[in-house]
Structure formats: structure tokens, C-alpha cells
N, C-alpha and C positions, 0 to 999 in steps of 0.2 A: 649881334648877339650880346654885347657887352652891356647895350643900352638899354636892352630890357635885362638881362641879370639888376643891373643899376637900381631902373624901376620898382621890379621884384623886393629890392634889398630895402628900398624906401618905404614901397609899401606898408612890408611886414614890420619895419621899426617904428612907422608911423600907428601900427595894431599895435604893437605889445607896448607901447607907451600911452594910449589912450586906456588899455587895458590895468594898466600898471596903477594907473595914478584914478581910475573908478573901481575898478573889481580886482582886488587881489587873487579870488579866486579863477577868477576868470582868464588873469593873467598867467596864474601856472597852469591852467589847461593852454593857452597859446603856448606856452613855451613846451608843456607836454608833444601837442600837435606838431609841432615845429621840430621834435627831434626827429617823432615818426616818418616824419616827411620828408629828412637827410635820411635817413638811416634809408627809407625807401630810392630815392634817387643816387645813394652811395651804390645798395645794391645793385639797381639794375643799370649805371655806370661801368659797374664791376662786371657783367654779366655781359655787355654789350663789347667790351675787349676782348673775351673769349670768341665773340663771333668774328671779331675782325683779328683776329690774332696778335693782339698786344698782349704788352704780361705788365 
């Protein structure tokens, strides 16, 4: 699991820095995307301790 988190983490730096440095604007929509997409994986993190009964 660590090693694709790793991957994941490469990937998306290697987009928002290709992004950065051609399309500024393009770059705050990644970075937009990218919050959405914690905020969604925060949630249903959060959500998935209620079924197994963490707190």
C-alpha cells in the first residue's frame, strides 16, 4: 500500500508542476481538484470508522 500511496504522490506532483510552469490556470483547477478529492477520501475515511467502530 505504501508503494502505490508513493506512486499516487509522484504522479500528482509530477501534474501540478507540469501544470504550474504551462497553464497557470490550469494549475489552480488541479490544485482545486485535488482538494476535492481529500476532502472526498477524508470523508469517506471518516465514515468507514463508524462501521468498523473506531472513533
Amino acid at each position: 500500500m505504501d508503494e502505490l500511496i508513493e506512486k499516487i504522490k509522484e504522479e500528482i506532483e509530477t501534474s501540478i508542476d507540469y501544470y504550474k510552469d504551462t497553464d497557470p490556470i490550469a494549475h489552480d483547477g488541479e490544485i482545486l481538484g485535488l482538494r476535492e478529492a481529500l476532502d472526498i477520501i477524508h470523508d469517506q475515511y471518516e465514515i468507514s470508522k463508524l462501521y468498523i467502530g473506531e472513533n
